[in-house]
Biopython code that builds the backbone (N, CA, C, O; Angstrom):
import numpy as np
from Bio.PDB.StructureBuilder import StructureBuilder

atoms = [
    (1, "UNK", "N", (5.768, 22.997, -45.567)),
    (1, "UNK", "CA", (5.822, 23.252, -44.144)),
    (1, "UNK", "C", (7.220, 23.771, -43.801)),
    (1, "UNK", "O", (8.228, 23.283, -44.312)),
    (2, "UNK", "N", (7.247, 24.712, -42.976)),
    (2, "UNK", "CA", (8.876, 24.846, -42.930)),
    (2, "UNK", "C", (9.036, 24.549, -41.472)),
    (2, "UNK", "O", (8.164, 24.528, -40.604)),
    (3, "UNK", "N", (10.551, 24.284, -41.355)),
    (3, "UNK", "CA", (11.433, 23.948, -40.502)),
    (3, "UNK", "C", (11.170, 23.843, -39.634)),
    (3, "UNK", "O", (11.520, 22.842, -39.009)),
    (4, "UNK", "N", (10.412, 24.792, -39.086)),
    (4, "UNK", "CA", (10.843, 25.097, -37.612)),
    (4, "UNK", "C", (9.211, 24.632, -37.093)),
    (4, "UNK", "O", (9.153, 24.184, -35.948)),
    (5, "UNK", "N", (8.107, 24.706, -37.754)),
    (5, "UNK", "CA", (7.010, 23.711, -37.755)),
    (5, "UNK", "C", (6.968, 22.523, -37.809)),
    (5, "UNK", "O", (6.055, 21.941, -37.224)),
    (6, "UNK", "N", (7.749, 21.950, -38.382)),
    (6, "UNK", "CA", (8.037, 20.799, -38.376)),
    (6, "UNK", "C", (8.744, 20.187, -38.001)),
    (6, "UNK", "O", (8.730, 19.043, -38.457)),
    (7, "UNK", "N", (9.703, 20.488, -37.053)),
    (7, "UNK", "CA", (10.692, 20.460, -36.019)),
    (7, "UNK", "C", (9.554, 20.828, -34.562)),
    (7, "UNK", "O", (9.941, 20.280, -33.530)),
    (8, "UNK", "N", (8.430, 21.555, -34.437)),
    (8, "UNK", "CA", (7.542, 21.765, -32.993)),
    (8, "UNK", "C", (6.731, 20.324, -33.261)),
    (8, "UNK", "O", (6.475, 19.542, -32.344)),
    (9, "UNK", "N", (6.379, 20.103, -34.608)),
    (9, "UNK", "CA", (5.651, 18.608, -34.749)),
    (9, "UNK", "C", (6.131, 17.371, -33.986)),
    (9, "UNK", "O", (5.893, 16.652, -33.016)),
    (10, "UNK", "N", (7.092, 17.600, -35.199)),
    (10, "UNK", "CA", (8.372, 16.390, -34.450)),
    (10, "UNK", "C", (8.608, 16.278, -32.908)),
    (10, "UNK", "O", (8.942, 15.155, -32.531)),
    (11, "UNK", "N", (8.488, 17.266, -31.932)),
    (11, "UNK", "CA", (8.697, 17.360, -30.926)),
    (11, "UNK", "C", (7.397, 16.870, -30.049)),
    (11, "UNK", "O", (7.395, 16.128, -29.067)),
    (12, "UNK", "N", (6.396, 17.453, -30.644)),
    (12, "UNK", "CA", (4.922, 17.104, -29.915)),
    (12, "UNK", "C", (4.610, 15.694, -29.803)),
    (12, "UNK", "O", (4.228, 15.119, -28.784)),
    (13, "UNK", "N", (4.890, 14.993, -31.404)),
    (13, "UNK", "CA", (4.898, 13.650, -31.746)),
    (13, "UNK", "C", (5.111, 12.393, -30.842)),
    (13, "UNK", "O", (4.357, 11.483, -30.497)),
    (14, "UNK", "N", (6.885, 12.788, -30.498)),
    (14, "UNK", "CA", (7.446, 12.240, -29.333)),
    (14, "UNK", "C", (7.300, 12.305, -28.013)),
    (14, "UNK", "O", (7.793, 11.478, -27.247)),
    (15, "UNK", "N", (6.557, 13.371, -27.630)),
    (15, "UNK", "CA", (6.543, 13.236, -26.548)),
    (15, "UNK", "C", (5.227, 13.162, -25.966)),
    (15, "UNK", "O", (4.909, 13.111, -24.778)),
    (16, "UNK", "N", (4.421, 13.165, -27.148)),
    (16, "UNK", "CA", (3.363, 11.794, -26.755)),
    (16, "UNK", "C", (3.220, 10.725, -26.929)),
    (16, "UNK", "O", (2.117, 10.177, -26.921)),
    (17, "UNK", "N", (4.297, 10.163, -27.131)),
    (17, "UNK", "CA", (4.461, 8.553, -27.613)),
    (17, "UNK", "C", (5.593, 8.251, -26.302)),
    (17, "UNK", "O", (5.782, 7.129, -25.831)),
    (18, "UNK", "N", (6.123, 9.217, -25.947)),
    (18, "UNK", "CA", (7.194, 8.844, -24.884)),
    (18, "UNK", "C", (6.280, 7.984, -23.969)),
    (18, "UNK", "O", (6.698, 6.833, -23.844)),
    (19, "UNK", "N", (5.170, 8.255, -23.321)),
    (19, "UNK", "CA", (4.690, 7.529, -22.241)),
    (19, "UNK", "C", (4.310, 6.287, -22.695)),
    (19, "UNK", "O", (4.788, 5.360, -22.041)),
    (20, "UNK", "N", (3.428, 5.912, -23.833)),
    (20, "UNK", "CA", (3.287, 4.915, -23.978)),
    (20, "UNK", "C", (4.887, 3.852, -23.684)),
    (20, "UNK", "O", (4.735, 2.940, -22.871)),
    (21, "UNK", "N", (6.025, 3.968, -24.198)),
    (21, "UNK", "CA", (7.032, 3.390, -24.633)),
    (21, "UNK", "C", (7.629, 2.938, -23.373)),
    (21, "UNK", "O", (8.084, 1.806, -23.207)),
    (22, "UNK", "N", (7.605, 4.043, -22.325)),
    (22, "UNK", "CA", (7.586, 4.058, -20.639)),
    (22, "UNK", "C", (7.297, 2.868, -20.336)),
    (22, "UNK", "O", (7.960, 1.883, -20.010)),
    (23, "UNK", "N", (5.428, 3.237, -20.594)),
    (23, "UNK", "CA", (4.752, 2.097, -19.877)),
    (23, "UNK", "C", (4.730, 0.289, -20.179)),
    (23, "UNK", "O", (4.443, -0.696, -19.499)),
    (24, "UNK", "N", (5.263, 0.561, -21.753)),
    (24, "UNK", "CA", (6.279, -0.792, -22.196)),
    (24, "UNK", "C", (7.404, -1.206, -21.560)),
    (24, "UNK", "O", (7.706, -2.399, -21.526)),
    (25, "UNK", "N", (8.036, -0.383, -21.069)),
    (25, "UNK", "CA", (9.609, -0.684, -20.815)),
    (25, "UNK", "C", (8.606, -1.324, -19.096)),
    (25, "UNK", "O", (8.402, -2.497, -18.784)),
    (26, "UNK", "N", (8.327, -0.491, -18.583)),
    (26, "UNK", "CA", (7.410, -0.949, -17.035)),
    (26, "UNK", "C", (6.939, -2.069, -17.136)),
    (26, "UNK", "O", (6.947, -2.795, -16.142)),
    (27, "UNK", "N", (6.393, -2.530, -18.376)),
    (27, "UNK", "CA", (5.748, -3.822, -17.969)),
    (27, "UNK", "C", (6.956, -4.364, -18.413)),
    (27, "UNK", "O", (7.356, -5.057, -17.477)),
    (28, "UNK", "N", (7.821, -4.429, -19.414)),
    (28, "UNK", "CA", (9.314, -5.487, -19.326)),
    (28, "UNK", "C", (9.653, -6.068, -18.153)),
    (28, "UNK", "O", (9.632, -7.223, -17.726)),
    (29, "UNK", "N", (10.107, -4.552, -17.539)),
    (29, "UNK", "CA", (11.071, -4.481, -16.091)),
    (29, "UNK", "C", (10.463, -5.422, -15.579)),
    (29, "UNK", "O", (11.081, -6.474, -15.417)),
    (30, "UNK", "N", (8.891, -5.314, -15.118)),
    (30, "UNK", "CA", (7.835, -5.732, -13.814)),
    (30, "UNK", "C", (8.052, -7.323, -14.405)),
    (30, "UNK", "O", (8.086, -8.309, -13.670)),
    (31, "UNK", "N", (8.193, -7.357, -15.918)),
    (31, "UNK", "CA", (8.221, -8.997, -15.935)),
    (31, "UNK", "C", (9.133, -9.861, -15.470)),
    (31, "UNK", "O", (9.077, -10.956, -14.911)),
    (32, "UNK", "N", (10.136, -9.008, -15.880)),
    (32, "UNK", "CA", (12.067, -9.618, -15.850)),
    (32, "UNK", "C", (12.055, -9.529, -14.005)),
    (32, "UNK", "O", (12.387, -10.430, -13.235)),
    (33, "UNK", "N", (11.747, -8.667, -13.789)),
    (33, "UNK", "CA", (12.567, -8.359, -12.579)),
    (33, "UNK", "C", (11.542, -8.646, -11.284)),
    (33, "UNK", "O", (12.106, -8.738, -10.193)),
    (34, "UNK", "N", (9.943, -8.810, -11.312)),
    (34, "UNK", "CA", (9.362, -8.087, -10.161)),
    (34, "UNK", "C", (8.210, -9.703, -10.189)),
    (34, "UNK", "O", (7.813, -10.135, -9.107)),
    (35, "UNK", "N", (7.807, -10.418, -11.503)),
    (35, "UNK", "CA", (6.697, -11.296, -11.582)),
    (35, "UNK", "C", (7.272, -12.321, -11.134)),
    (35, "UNK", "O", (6.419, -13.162, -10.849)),
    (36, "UNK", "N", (7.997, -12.567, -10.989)),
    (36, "UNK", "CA", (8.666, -14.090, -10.443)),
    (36, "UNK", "C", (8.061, -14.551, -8.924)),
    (36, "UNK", "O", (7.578, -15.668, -8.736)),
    (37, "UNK", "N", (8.179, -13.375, -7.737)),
    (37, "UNK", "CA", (7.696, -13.295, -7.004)),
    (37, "UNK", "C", (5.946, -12.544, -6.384)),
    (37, "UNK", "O", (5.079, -12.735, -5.531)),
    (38, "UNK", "N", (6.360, -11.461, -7.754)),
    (38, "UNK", "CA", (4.549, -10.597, -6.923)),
    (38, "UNK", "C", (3.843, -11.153, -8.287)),
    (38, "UNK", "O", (3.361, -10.137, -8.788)),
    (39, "UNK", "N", (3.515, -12.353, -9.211)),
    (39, "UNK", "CA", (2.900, -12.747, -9.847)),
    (39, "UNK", "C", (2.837, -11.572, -11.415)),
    (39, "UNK", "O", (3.045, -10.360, -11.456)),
    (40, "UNK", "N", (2.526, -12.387, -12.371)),
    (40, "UNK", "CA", (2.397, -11.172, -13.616)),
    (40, "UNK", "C", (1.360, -10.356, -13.379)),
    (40, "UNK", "O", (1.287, -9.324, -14.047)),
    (41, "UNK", "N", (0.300, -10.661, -12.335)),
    (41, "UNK", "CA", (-1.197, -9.772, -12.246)),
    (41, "UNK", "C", (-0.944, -8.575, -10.847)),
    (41, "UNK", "O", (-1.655, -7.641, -10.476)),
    (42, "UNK", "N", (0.592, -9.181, -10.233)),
    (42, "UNK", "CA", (0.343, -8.556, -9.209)),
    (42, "UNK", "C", (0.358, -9.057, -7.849)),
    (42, "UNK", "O", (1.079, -8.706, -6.915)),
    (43, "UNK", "N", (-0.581, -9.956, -7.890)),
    (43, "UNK", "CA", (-1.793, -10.707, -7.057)),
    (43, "UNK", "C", (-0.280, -11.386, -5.800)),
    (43, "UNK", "O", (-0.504, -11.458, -4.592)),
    (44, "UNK", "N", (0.699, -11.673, -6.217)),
    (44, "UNK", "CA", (1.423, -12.194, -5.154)),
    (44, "UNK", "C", (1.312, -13.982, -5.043)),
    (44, "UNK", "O", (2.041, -14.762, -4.431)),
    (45, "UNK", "N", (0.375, -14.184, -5.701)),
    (45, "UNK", "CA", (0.191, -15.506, -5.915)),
    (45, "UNK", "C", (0.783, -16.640, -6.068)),
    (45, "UNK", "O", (0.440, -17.821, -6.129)),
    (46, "UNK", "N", (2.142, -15.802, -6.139)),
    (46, "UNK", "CA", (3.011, -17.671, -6.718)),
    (46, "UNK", "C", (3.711, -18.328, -5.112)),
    (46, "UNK", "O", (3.586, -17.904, -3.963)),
    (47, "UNK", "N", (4.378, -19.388, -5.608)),
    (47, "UNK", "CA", (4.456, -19.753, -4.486)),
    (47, "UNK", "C", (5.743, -19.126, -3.870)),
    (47, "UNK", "O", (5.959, -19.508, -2.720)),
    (48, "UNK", "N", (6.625, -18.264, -4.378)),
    (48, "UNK", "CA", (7.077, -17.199, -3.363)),
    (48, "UNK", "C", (6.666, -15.760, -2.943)),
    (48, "UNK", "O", (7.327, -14.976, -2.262)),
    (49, "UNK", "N", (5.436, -15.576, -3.493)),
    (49, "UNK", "CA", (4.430, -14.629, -2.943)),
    (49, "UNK", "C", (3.821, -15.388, -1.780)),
    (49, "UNK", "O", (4.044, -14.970, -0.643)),
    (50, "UNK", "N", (3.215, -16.260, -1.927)),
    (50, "UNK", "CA", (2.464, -17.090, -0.975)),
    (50, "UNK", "C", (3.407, -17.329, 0.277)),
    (50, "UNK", "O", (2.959, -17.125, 1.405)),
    (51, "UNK", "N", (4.646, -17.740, 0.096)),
    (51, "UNK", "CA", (5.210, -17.958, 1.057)),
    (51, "UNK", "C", (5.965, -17.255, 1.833)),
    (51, "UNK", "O", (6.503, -17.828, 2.779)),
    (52, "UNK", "N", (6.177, -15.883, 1.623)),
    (52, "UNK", "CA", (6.565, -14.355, 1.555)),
    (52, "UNK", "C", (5.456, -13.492, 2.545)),
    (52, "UNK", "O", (5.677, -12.642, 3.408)),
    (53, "UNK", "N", (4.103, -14.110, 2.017)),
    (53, "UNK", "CA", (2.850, -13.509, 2.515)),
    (53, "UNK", "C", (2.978, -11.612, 1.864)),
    (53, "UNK", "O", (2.772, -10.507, 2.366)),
    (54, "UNK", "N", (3.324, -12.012, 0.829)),
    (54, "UNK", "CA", (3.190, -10.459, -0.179)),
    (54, "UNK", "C", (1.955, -9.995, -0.240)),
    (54, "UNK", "O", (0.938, -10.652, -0.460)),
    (55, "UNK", "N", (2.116, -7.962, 0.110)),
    (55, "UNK", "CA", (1.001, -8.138, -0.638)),
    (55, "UNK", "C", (0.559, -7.637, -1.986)),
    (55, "UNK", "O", (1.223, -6.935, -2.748)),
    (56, "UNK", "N", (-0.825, -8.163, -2.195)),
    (56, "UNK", "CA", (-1.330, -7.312, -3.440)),
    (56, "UNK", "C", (-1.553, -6.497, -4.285)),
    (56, "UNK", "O", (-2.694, -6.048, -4.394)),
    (57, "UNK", "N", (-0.278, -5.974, -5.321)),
    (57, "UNK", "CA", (0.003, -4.846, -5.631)),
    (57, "UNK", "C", (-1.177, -4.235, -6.590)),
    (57, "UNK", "O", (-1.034, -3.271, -7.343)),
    (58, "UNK", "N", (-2.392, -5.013, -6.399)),
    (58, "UNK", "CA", (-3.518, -4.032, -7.462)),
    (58, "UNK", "C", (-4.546, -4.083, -6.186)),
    (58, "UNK", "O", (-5.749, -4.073, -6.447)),
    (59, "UNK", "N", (-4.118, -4.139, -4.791)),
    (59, "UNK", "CA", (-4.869, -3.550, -4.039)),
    (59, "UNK", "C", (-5.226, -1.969, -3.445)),
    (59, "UNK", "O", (-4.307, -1.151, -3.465)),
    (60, "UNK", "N", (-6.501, -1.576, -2.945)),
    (60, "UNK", "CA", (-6.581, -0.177, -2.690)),
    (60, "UNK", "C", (-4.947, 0.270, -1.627)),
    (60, "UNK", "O", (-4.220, 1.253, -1.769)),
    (61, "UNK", "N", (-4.845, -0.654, -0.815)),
    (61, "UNK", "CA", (-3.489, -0.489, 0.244)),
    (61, "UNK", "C", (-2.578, 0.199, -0.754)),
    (61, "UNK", "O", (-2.505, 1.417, -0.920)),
    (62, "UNK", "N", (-1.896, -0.730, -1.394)),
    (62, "UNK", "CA", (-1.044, -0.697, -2.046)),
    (62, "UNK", "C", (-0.765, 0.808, -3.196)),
    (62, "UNK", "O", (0.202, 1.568, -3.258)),
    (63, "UNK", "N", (-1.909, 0.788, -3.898)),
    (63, "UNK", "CA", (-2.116, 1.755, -5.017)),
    (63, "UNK", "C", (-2.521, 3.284, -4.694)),
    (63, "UNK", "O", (-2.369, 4.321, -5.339)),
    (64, "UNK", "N", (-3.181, 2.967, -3.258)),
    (64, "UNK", "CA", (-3.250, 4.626, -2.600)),
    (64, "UNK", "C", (-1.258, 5.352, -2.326)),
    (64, "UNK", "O", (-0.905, 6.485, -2.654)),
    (65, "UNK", "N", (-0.599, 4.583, -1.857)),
    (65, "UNK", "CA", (0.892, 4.755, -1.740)),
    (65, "UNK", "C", (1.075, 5.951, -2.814)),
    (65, "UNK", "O", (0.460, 5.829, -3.873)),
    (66, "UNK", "N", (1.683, 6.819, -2.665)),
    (66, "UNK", "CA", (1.960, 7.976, -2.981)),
    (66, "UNK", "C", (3.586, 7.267, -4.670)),
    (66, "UNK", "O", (4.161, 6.199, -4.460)),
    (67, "UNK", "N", (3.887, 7.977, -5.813)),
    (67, "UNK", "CA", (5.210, 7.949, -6.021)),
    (67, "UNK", "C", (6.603, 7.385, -5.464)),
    (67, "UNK", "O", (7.332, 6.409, -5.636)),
    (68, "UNK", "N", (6.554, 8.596, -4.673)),
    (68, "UNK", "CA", (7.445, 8.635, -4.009)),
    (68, "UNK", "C", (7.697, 7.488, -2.647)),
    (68, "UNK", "O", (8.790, 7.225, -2.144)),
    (69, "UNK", "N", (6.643, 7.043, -2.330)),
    (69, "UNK", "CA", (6.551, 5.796, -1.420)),
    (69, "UNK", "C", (7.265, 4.727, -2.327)),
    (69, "UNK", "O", (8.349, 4.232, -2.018)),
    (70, "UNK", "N", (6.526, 4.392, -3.543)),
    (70, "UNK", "CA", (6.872, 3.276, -4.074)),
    (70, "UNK", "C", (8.285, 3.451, -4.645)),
    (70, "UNK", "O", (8.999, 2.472, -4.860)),
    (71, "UNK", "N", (8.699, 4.765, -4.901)),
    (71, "UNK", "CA", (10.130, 4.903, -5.715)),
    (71, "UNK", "C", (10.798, 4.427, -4.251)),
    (71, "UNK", "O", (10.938, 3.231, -4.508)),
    (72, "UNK", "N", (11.126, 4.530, -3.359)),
    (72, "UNK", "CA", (11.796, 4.710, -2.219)),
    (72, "UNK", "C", (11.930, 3.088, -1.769)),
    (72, "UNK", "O", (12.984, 2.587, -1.376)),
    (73, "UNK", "N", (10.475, 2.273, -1.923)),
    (73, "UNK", "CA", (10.457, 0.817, -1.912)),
    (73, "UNK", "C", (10.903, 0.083, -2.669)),
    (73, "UNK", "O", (11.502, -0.957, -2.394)),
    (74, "UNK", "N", (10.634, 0.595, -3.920)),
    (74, "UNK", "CA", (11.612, -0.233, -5.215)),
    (74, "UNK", "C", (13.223, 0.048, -4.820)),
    (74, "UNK", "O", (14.084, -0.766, -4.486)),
    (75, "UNK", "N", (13.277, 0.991, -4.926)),
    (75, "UNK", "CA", (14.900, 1.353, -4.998)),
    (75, "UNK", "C", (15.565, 1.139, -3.760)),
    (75, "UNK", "O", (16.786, 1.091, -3.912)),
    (76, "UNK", "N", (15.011, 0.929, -2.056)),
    (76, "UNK", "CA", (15.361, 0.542, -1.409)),
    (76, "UNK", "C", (15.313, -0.933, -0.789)),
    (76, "UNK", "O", (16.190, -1.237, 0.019)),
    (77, "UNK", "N", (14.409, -1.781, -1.103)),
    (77, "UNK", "CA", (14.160, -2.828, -1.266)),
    (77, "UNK", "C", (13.289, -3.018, 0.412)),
    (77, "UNK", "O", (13.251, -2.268, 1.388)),
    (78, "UNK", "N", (12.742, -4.222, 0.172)),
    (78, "UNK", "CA", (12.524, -4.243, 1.767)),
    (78, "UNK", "C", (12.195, -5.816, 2.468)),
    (78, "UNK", "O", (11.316, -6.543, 2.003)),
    (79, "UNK", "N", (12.805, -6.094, 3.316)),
    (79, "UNK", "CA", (12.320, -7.521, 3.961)),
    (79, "UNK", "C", (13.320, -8.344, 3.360)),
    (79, "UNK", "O", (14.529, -8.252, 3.569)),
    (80, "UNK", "N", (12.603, -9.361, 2.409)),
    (80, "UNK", "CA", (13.457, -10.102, 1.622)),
    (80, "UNK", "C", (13.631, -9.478, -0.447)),
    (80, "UNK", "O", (14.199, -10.007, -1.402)),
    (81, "UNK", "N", (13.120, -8.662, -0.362)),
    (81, "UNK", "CA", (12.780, -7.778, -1.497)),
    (81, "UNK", "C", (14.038, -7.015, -1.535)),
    (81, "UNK", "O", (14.343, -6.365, -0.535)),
    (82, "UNK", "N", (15.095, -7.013, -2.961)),
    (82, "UNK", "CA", (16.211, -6.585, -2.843)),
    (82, "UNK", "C", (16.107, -5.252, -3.498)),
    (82, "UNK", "O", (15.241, -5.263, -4.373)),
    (83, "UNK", "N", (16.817, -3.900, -3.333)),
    (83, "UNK", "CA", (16.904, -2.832, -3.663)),
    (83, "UNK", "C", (17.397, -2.670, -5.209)),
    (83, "UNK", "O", (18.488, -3.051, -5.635)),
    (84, "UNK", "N", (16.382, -2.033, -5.955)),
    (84, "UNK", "CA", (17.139, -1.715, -7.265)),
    (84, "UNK", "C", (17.165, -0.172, -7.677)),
    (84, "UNK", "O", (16.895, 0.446, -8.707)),
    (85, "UNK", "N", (17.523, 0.096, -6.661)),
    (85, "UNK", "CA", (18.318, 1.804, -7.074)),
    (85, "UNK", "C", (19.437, 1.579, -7.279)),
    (85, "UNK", "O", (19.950, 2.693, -7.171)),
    (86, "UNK", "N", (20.220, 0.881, -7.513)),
    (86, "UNK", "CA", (21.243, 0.602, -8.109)),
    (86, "UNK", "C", (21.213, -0.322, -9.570)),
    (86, "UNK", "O", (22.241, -0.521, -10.217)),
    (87, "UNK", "N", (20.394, -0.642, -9.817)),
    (87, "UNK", "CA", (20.153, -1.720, -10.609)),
    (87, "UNK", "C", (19.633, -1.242, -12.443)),
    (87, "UNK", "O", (20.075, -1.567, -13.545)),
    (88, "UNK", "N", (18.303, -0.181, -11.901)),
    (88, "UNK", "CA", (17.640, 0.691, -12.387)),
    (88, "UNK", "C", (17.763, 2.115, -12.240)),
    (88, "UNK", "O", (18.204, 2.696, -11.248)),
    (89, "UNK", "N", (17.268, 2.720, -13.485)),
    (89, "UNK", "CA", (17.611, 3.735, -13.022)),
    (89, "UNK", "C", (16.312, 4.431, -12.691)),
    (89, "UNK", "O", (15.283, 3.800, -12.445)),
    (90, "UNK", "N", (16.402, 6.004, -12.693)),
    (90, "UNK", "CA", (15.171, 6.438, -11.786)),
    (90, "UNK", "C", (13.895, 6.136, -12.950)),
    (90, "UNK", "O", (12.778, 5.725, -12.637)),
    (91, "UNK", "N", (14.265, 6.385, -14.084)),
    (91, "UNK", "CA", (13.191, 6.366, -14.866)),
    (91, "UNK", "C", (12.617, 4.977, -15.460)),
    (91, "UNK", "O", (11.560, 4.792, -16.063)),
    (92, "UNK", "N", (13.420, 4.246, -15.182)),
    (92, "UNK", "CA", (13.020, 2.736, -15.500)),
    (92, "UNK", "C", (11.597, 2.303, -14.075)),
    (92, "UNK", "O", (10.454, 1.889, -14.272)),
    (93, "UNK", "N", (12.441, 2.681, -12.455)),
    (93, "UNK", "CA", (11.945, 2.952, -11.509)),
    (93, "UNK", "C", (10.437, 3.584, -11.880)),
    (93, "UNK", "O", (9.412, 2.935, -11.667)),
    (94, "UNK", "N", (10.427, 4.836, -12.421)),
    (94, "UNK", "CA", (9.098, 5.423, -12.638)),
    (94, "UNK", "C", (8.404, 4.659, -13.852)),
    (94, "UNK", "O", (7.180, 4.562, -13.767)),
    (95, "UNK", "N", (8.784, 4.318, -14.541)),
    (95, "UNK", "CA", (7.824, 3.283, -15.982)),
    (95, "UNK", "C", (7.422, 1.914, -15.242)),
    (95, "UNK", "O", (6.405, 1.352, -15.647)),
    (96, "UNK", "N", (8.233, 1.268, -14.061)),
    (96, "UNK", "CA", (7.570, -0.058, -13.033)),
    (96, "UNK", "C", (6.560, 0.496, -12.375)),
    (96, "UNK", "O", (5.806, -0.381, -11.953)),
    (97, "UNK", "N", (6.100, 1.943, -12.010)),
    (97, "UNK", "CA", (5.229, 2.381, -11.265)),
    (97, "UNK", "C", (4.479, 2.822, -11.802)),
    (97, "UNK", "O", (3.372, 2.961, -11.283)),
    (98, "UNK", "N", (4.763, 3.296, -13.243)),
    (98, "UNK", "CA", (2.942, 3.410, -13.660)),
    (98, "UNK", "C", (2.742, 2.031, -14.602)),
    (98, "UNK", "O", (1.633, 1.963, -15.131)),
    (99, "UNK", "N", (3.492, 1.132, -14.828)),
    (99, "UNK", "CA", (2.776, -0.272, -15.371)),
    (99, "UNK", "C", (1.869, -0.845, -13.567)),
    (99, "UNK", "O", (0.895, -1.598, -13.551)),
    (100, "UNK", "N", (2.487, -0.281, -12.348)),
    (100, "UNK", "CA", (1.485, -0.978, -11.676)),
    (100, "UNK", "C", (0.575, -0.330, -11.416)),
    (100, "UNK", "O", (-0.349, -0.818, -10.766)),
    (101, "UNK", "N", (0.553, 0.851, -11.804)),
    (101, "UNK", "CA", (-0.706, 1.847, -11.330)),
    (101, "UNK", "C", (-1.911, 1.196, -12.571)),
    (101, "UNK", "O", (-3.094, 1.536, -12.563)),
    (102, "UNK", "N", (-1.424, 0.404, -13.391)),
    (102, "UNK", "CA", (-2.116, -0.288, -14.708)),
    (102, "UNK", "C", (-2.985, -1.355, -14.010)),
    (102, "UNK", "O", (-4.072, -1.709, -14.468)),
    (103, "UNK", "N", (-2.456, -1.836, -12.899)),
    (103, "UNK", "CA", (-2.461, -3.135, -12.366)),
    (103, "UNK", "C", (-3.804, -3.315, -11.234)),
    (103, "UNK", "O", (-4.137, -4.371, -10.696)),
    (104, "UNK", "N", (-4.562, -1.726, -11.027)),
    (104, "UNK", "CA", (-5.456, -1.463, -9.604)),
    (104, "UNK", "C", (-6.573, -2.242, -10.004)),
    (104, "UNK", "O", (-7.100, -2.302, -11.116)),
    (105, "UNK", "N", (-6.927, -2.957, -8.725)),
    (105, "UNK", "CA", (-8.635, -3.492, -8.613)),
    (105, "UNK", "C", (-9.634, -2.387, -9.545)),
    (105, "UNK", "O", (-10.851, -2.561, -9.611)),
]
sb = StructureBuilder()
sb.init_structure("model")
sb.init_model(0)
sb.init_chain("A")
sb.init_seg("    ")
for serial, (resi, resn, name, xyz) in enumerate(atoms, 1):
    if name == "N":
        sb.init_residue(resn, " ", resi, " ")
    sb.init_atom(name, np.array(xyz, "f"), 0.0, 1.0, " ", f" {name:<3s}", serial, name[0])
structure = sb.get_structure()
């Protein structure tokens, strides 16, 4: 095989494995950083979801939200929900949003 075929391989390879690896790092983040309060399912369930009155991030509400809605909510934070556009970066930001797009009813 020469070089330069196998160098377009190499390239194809990765960057279909990139998303999967994404959507790993998304569910990390969502664990470390996001389940404490909106539950590991989402659901808001724990008792500072419950007491928060969060809602349901594998609901239709929630999951119709556009990208850019949710990048803007993560990274700006809201209520008692603290901002991690500083924290994260954009692409960590985008791998938390499609582990919850994982997450829909």
């Amino acid at each position: 095989m020469r070089k330069s075929t196998l160098a377009l391989v190499t390239v194809l390879a990765l960057s279909l494995a990139l998303p999967v690896f994404a959507a790993d790092d998304g569910t990390a983040i969502f664990k470390s950083k996001c389940a404490m309060c909106h539950g590991p399912d989402g659901s808001g369930s724990t008792p500072m979801g419950k007491s928060m009155k969060m809602r349901d991030l594998r609901s239709p509400e929630v999951q119709k939200q556009t990208d850019i809605q949710l990048t803007d909510l993560i990274a700006g934070g809201k209520g008692k929900m603290p901002a991690y556009g500083k924290k994260l970066t954009t692409s960590e930001i985008q791998a938390v949003i499609a582990h919850l797009r994982t997450l829909k009813k």
